[in-house]
C-alpha positions, 0 to 999 in steps of 0.5 A: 500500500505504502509502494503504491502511494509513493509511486502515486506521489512520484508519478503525480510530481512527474506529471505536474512538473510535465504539464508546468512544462508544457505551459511554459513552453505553450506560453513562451511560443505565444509569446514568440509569434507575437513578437513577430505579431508586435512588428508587424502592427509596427509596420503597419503603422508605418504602413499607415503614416506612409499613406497619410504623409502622401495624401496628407491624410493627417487630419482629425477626419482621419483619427490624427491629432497634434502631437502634445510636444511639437505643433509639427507633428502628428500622431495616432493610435489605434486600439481594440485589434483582435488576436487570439488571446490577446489585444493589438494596438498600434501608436504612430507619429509623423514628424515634419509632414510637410518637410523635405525629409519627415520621419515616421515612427510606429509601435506595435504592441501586443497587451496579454492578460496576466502578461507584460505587453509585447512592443516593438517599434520601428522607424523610417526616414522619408525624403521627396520623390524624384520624378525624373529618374528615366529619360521617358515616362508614359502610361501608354505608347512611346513611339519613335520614328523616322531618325529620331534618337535617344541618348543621356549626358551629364550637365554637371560636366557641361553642355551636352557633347556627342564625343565627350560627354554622352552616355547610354543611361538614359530610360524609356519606360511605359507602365503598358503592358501591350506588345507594341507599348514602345515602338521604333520605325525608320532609322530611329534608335536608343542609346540606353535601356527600354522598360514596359510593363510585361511586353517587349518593344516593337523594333522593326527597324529601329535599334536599342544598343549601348556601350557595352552591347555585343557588337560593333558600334554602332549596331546596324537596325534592326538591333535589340540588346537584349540586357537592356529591355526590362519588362517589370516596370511600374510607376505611380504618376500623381496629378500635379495641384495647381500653386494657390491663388488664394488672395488672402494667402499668397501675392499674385497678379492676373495677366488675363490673356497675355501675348507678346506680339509681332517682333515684340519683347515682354519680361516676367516679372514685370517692374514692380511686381513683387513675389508671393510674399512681398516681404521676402526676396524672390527665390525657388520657394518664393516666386512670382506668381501669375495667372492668365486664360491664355498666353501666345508668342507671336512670330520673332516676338520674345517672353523673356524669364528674369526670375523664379515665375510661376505661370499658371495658364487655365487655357492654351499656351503657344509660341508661334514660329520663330517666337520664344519664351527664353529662360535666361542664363542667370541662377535666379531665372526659373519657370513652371507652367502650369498649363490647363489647356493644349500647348504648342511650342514652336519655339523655346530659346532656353536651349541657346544657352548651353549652361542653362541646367535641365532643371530650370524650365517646367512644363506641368500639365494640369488638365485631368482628362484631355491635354495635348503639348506639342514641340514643333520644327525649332522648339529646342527645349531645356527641361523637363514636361509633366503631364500624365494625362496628355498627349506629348508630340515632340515633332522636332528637328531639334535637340531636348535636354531633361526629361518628360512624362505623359499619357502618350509620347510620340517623337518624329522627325530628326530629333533627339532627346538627351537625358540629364542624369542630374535629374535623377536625383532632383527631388520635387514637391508634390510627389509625395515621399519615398522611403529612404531608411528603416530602423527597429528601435530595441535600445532603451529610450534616451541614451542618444543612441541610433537605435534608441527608443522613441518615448515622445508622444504618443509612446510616452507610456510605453517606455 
C-alpha cells in the first residue's frame, strides 16, 4: 500500500512538473509569434503614416491629432485589434509632414492578460520623390520614328557633347503592358535601356544598343540588346495641384490673356511686381506668381524669364514660329507652367544657352482628362514636361535636354532627346515621399543612441 502511494506521489510530481512544462513552453511560443505579431502592427503603422504623409491624410477626419510636444507633428493610435488571446494596438507619429525629409515612427504592441505587453517599434526616414529618374515616362505608347534618337549626358560636366560627354543611361519606360507599348520605325534608335510593363518593344527597324552591347558600334537596325529591355516596370504618376491663388494667402497678379506680339519683347516679372510674399526676396520657394486664360508668342516676338515665375495658364499656351519664351542664363531665372489647356511650342530659346541646367524650365500639365503639348520644327527645349494625362508630340528637328512624362509620347522627325542624369536625383514637391531608411528601435529610450527608443508622444507610456 505504502509502494503504491509513493509511486502515486512520484508519478503525480512527474506529471505536474510535465504539464508546468508544457505551459511554459505553450506560453513562451505565444509569446514568440507575437513578437513577430508586435512588428508587424509596427509596420503597419508605418504602413499607415506612409499613406497619410502622401495624401496628407493627417487630419482629425482621419483619427490624427497634434502631437502634445511639437505643433509639427502628428500622431495616432489605434486600439481594440483582435488576436487570439490577446489585444493589438498600434501608436504612430509623423514628424515634419510637410518637410523635405519627415520621419515616421510606429509601435506595435501586443497587451496579454496576466502578461507584460509585447512592443516593438520601428522607424523610417522619408525624403521627396524624384520624378525624373528615366529619360521617358508614359502610361501608354512611346513611339519613335523616322531618325529620331535617344541618348543621356551629364550637365554637371557641361553642355551636352556627342564625343565627350554622352552616355547610354538614359530610360524609356511605359507602365503598358501591350506588345507594341514602345515602338521604333525608320532609322530611329536608343542609346540606353527600354522598360514596359510585361511586353517587349516593337523594333522593326529601329535599334536599342549601348556601350557595352555585343557588337560593333554602332549596331546596324534592326538591333535589340537584349540586357537592356526590362519588362517589370511600374510607376505611380500623381496629378500635379495647381500653386494657390488664394488672395488672402499668397501675392499674385492676373495677366488675363497675355501675348507678346509681332517682333515684340515682354519680361516676367514685370517692374514692380513683387513675389508671393512681398516681404521676402524672390527665390525657388518664393516666386512670382501669375495667372492668365491664355498666353501666345507671336512670330520673332520674345517672353523673356528674369526670375523664379510661376505661370499658371487655365487655357492654351503657344509660341508661334520663330517666337520664344527664353529662360535666361542667370541662377535666379526659373519657370513652371502650369498649363490647363493644349500647348504648342514652336519655339523655346532656353536651349541657346548651353549652361542653362535641365532643371530650370517646367512644363506641368494640369488638365485631368484631355491635354495635348506639342514641340514643333525649332522648339529646342531645356527641361523637363509633366503631364500624365496628355498627349506629348515632340515633332522636332531639334535637340531636348531633361526629361518628360505623359499619357502618350510620340517623337518624329530628326530629333533627339538627351537625358540629364542630374535629374535623377532632383527631388520635387508634390510627389509625395519615398522611403529612404528603416530602423527597429530595441535600445532603451534616451541614451542618444541610433537605435534608441522613441518615448515622445504618443509612446510616452510605453517606455
Amino acid at each position: 500500500m505504502i509502494t503504491v502511494l509513493v509511486l502515486a506521489a512520484v508519478t503525480a510530481v512527474v506529471c505536474s512538473s510535465l504539464l508546468f512544462r508544457a505551459a511554459l513552453e505553450a506560453k513562451l511560443a505565444t509569446r514568440s509569434l507575437f513578437q513577430s505579431v508586435a512588428l508587424n502592427l509596427a509596420e503597419a503603422g508605418i504602413e499607415e503614416g506612409l499613406f497619410a504623409l502622401n495624401t496628407s491624410g493627417y487630419t482629425t477626419v482621419n483619427g490624427w491629432s497634434v502631437a502634445a510636444d511639437s505643433a509639427t507633428s502628428y500622431t495616432k493610435t489605434i486600439t481594440g485589434l483582435p488576436l487570439t488571446q490577446a489585444t493589438g494596438e498600434i501608436q504612430v507619429r509623423i514628424d515634419a509632414p510637410t518637410g523635405v525629409t519627415p520621419v515616421v515612427v510606429a509601435a506595435g504592441i501586443v497587451r496579454i492578460p496576466q502578461q507584460p505587453a509585447i512592443l516593438k517599434q520601428v522607424r523610417v526616414g522619408t525624403a521627396r520623390r524624384r520624378p525624373w529618374s528615366n529619360g521617358m515616362v508614359a502610361k501608354n505608347d512611346i513611339n519613335f520614328s523616322v531618325a529620331s534618337s535617344v541618348d543621356s549626358y551629364d550637365s554637371a560636366l557641361g553642355a551636352y557633347n556627342a564625343a565627350t560627354n554622352r552616355s547610354d543611361r538614359a530610360t524609356i519606360a511605359t507602365t503598358s503592358t501591350a506588345v507594341d507599348a514602345v515602338e521604333l520605325t525608320g532609322a530611329s534608335s536608343i542609346y540606353g535601356f527600354v522598360a514596359t510593363g510585361g511586353a517587349d518593344p516593337l523594333v522593326p527597324m529601329g535599334r536599342i544598343y549601348g556601350a557595352t552591347s555585343p557588337c560593333p558600334q554602332p549596331p546596324p537596325p534592326p538591333y535589340v540588346d537584349s540586357s537592356r529591355v526590362r519588362r517589370d516596370f511600374a510607376t505611380n504618376l500623381p496629378n500635379i495641384a495647381v500653386p494657390s491663388t488664394d488672395a488672402t494667402t499668397v501675392n499674385f497678379y492676373n495677366l488675363t490673356a497675355y501675348s507678346v506680339g509681332f517682333f515684340a519683347t515682354k519680361s516676367l516679372p514685370r517692374v514692380g511686381d513683387t513675389p508671393i510674399r512681398p516681404l521676402e526676396p524672390p527665390g525657388p520657394s518664393n516666386p512670382y506668381r501669375y495667372v492668365a486664360s491664355s498666353v501666345s508668342v507671336s512670330a520673332l516676338g520674345n517672353l523673356n524669364i528674369t526670375e523664379p515665375i510661376d505661370l499658371i495658364v487655365t487655357g492654351n499656351t503657344s509660341v508661334t514660329l520663330l517666337g520664344s519664351i527664353n529662360v535666361q542664363n542667370t541662377a535666379s531665372a526659373a519657370l513652371n507652367l502650369y498649363a490647363g489647356g493644349n500647348v504648342t511650342l514652336s519655339g523655346f530659346s532656353n536651349y541657346r544657352t548651353s549652361t542653362a541646367a535641365s532643371a530650370k524650365a517646367s512644363i506641368w500639365g494640369t488638365n485631368l482628362t484631355s491635354q495635348t503639348i506639342t514641340l514643333s520644327w525649332g522648339a529646342a527645349f531645356t527641361g523637363t514636361i509633366y503631364a500624365p494625362s496628355a498627349t506629348l508630340n515632340l515633332n522636332i528637328a531639334a535637340d531636348i535636354y531633361g526629361a518628360v512624362v505623359a499619357k502618350t509620347i510620340n517623337m518624329s522627325g530628326w530629333g533627339q532627346f538627351h537625358w540629364d542624369v542630374q535629374l535623377a536625383n532632383t527631388e520635387v514637391g508634390g510627389f509625395g515621399y519615398r522611403v529612404t531608411a528603416w530602423a527597429e528601435l530595441s535600445t532603451p529610450p534616451g541614451g542618444g543612441g541610433a537605435f534608441a527608443r522613441d518615448n515622445r508622444a504618443p509612446f510616452t507610456s510605453l517606455f
